[in-house]
N, C-alpha and C positions, 0 to 999 in steps of 0.2 A: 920709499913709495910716497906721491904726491896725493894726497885727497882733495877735490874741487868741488866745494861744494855753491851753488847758485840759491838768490834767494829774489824777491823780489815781483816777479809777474803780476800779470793779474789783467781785467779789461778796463778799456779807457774808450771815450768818444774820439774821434777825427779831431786832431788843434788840439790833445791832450797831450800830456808827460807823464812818463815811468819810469823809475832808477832801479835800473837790476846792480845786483851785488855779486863780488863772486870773491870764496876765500881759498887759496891753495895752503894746504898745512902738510906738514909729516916730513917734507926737506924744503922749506920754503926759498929758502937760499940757494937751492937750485934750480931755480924758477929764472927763467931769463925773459920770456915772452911768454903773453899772456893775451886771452883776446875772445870775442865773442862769436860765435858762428850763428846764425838760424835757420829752419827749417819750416818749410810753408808744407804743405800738403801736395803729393806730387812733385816736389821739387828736389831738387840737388841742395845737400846743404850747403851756404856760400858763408866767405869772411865777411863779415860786420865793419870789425873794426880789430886792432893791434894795440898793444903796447909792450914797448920796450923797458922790463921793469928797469934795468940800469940807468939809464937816460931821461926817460920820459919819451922817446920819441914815440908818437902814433902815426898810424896808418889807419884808411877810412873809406869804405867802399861808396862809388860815385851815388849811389843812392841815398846816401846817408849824411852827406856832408854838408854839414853846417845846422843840422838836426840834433845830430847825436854825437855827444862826447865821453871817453873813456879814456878814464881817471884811474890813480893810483891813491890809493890812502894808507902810509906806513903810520900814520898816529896811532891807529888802531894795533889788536894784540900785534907782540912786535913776532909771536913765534908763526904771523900769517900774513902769507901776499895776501893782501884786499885792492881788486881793480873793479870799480865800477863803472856803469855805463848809463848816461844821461841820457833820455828818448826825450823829446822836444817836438813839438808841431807834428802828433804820431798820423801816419796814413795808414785806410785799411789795410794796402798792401805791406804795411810792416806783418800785417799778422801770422805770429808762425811760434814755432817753438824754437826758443834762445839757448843755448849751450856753452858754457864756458867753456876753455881751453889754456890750457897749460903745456908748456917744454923749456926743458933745461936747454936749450938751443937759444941767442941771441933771434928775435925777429927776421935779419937780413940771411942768417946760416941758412933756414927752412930753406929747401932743396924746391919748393915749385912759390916762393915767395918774390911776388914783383911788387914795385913800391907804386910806379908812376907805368898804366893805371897800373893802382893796389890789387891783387890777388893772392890768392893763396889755397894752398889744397888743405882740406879737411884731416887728409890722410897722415900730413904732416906733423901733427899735435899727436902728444905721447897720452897725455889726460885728461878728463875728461869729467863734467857735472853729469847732472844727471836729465838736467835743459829743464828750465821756467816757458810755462804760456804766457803768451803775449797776444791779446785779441783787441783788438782798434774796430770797434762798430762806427757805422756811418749816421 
């Protein structure tokens, strides 16, 4: 069983940055993709961003790109995937609640996962954090 836990949130002005963390422990090595989802109010949860822990590849929703990056850090304990996510130049419309995601599934496997544009269903990821707030005031 994968435990994901998220750390990091918290509020920032417009034109600010915040680095969410997230750790998947308990089979880490069965972790293939990994990736961020969030949640506004009233809204459908949508993909963030990907990562491919094998490779490194990422995937980055059109809203997000060239803002926010998500990273992998194996330095850290080695018995945990740590992927985090760089927020840069935040908009209020980033604000929502952030949610890690975990599956033993390669990125490209996910059954509603498109590259180019990027999407991907919510429903696809096996686990799951517990989601960090994220509020961007104007």
């Amino acid at each position: 069983l994968v435990q994901v836990v998220e750390s990091g949130g918290g509020s920032v002005q417009a034109g600010g940055s915040l680095r969410l963390s997230c750790s998947a422990s308990g089979a880490p090595y069965s972790t293939n993709c990994m990736g961020w989802f969030r949640q506004g109010p009233g809204n459908e949860r949508e993909g963030v961003a990907l990562i491919y822990i094998g490779g490194d590849r990422t995937y980055y929703n059109d809203s997000v790109k060239g803002r926010f990056t998500i990273s992998q850090d194996n330095t850290k304990n080695p018995r945990k995937r740590t992927v985090d996510l760089q927020m840069n130049s935040l908009k209020v419309e980033d604000t929502a609640m952030y949610y890690c995601a975990a599956d033993v599934r390669s990125c490209t496997e996910l059954p509603s996962m498109t590259a180019t544009p990027f999407s991907v269903g919510y429903t696809d990821f096996t686990y799951w954090g517990q989601g960090t707030q994220v509020t961007v005031s104007s």
